[in-house]
C-alpha positions as protocol buffer text, in pm:
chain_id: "A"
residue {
  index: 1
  type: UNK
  ca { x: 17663 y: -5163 z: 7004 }
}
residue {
  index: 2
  type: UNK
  ca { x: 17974 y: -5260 z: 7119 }
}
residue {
  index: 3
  type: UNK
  ca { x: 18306 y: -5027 z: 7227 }
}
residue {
  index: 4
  type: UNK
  ca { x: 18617 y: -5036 z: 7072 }
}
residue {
  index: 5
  type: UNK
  ca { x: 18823 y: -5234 z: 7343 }
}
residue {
  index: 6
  type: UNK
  ca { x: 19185 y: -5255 z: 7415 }
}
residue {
  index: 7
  type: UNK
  ca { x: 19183 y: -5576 z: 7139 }
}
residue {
  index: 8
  type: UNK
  ca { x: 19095 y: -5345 z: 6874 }
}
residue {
  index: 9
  type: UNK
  ca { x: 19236 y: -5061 z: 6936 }
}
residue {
  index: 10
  type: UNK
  ca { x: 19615 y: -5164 z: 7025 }
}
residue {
  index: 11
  type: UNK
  ca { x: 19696 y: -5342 z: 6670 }
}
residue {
  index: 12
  type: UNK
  ca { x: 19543 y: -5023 z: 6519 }
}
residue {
  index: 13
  type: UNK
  ca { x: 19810 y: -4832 z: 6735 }
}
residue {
  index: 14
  type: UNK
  ca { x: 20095 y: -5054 z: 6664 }
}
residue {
  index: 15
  type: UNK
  ca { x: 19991 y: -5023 z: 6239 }
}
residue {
  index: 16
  type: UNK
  ca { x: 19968 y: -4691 z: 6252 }
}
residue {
  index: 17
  type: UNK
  ca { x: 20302 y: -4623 z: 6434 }
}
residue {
  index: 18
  type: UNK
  ca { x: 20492 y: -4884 z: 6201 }
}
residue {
  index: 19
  type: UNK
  ca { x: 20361 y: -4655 z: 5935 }
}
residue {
  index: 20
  type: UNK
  ca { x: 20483 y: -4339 z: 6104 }
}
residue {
  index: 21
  type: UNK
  ca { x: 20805 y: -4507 z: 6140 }
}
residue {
  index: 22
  type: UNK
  ca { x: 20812 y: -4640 z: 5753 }
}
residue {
  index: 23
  type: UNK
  ca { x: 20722 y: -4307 z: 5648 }
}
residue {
  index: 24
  type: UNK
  ca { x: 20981 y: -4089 z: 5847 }
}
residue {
  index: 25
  type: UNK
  ca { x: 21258 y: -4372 z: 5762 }
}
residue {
  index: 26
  type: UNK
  ca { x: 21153 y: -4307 z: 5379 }
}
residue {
  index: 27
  type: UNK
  ca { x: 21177 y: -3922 z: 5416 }
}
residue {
  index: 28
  type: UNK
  ca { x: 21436 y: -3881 z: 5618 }
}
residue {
  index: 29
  type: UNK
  ca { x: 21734 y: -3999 z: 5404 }
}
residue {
  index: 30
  type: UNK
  ca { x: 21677 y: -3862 z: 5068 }
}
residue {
  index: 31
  type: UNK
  ca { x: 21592 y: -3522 z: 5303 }
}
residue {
  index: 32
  type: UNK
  ca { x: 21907 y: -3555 z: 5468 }
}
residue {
  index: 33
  type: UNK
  ca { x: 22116 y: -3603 z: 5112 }
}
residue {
  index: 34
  type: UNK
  ca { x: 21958 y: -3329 z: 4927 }
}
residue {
  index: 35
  type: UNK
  ca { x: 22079 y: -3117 z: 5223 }
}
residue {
  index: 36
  type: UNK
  ca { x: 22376 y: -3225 z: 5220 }
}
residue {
  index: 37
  type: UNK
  ca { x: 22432 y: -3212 z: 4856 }
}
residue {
  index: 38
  type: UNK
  ca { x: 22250 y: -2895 z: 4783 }
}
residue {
  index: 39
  type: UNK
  ca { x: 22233 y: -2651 z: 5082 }
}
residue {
  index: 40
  type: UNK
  ca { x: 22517 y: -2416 z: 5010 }
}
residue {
  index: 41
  type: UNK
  ca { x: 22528 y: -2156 z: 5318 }
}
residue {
  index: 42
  type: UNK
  ca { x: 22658 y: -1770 z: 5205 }
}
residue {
  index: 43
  type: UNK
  ca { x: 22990 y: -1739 z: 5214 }
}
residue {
  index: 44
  type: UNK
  ca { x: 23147 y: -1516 z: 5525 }
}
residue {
  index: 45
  type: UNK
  ca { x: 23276 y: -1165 z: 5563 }
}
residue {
  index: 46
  type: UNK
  ca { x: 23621 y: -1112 z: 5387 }
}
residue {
  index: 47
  type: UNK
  ca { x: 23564 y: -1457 z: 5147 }
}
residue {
  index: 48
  type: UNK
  ca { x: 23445 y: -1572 z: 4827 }
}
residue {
  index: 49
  type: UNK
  ca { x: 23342 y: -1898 z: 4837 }
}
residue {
  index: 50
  type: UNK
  ca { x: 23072 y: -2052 z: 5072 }
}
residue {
  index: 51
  type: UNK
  ca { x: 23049 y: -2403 z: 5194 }
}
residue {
  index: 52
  type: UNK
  ca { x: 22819 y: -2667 z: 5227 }
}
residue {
  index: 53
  type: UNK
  ca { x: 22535 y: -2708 z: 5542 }
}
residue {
  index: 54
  type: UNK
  ca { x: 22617 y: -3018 z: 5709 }
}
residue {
  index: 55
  type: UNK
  ca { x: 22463 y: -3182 z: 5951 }
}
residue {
  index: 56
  type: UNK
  ca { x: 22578 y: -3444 z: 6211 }
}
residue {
  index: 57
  type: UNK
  ca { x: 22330 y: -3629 z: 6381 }
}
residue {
  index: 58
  type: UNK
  ca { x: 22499 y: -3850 z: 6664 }
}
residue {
  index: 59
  type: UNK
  ca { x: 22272 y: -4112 z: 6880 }
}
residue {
  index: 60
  type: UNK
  ca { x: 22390 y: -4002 z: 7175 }
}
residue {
  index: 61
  type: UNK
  ca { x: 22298 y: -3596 z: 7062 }
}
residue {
  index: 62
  type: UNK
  ca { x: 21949 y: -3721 z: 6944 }
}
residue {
  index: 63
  type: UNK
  ca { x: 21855 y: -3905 z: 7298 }
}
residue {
  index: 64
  type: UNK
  ca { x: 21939 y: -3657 z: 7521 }
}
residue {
  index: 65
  type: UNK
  ca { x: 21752 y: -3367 z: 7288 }
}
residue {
  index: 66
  type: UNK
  ca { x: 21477 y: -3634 z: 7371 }
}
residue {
  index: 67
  type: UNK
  ca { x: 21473 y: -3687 z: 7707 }
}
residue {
  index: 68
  type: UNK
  ca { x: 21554 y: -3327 z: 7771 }
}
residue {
  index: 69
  type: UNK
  ca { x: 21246 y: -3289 z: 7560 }
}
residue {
  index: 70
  type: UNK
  ca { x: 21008 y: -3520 z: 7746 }
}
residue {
  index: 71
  type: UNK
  ca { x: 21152 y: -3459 z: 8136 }
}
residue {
  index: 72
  type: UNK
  ca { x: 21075 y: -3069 z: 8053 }
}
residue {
  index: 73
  type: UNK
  ca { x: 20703 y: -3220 z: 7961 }
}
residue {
  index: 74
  type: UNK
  ca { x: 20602 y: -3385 z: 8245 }
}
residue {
  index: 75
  type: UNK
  ca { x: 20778 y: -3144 z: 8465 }
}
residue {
  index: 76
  type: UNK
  ca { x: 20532 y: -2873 z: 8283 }
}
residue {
  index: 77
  type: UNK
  ca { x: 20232 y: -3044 z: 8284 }
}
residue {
  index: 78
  type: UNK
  ca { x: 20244 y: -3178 z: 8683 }
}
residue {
  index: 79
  type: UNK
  ca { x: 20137 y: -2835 z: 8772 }
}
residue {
  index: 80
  type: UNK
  ca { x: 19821 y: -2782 z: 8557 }
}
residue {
  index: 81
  type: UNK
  ca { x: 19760 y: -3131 z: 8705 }
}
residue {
  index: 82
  type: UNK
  ca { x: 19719 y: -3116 z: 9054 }
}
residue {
  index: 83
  type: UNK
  ca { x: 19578 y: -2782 z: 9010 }
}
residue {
  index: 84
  type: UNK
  ca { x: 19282 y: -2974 z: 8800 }
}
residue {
  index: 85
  type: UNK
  ca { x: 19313 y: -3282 z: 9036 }
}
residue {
  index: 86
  type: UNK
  ca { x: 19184 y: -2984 z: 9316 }
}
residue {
  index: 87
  type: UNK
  ca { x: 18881 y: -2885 z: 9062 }
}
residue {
  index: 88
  type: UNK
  ca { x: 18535 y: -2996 z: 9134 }
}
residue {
  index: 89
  type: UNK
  ca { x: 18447 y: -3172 z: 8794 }
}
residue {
  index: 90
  type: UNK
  ca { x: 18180 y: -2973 z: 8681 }
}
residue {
  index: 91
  type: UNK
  ca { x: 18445 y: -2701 z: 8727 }
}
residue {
  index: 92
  type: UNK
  ca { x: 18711 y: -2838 z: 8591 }
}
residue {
  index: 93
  type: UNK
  ca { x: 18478 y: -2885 z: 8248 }
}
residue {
  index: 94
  type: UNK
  ca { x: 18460 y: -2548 z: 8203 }
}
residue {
  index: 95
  type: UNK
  ca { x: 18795 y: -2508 z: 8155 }
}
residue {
  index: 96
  type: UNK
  ca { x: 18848 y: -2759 z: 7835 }
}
C-alpha cells in the first residue's frame, strides 16, 4: 500500500485553498453590501434618526491585523515548544 506523498498531496492543497479563496471571494461582497445597505445602528442620546454601519476595510489595516495576528502566534507557541522539545517522548505523548 502506498503513502500519500508530497505529489499527491500538494495539488490537493493548492484545490482546496483555490476553493477557500473562491468561496470567501463569493461571500464576502454580497456580505459586505447587505451590511452596508441594511445595518442601521440605533440612533444616539438626544437624536432621532440613526445611521448606517459602515465599514472600511483598507489593505494596509487588513495586513497589519495579520501579521499582528500571526507574530503574536509564533511568539505564543515557542514556549510550549521548547518546553515539549525538553520532554522525553513517551512523556511528551501523554500530554496530546
Amino acid at each position: 500500500m502506498k503513502s500519500a506523498g508530497v505529489s499527491v498531496l500538494a495539488p490537493t492543497i493548492a484545490l482546496l485553498t483555490m476553493l477557500l479563496v473562491a468561496t470567501s471571494r463569493a461571500w464576502g461582497s454580497p456580505v459586505r453590501w447587505a451590511t452596508y445597505v441594511f445595518a442601521m445602528l440605533p440612533p444616539p442620546p438626544g437624536y432621532t434618526v440613526g445611521y448606517r454601519l459602515q465599514i472600511l476595510l483598507q489593505p494596509p489595516v487588513l495586513m497589519a491585523a495579520f501579521l499582528i495576528s500571526v507574530i503574536t502566534s509564533t511568539l505564543s507557541s515557542i514556549l510550549p515548544a521548547f518546553k515539549a522539545s525538553r520532554l522525553k517522548i513517551v512523556d511528551a505523548l501523554g500530554h496530546i
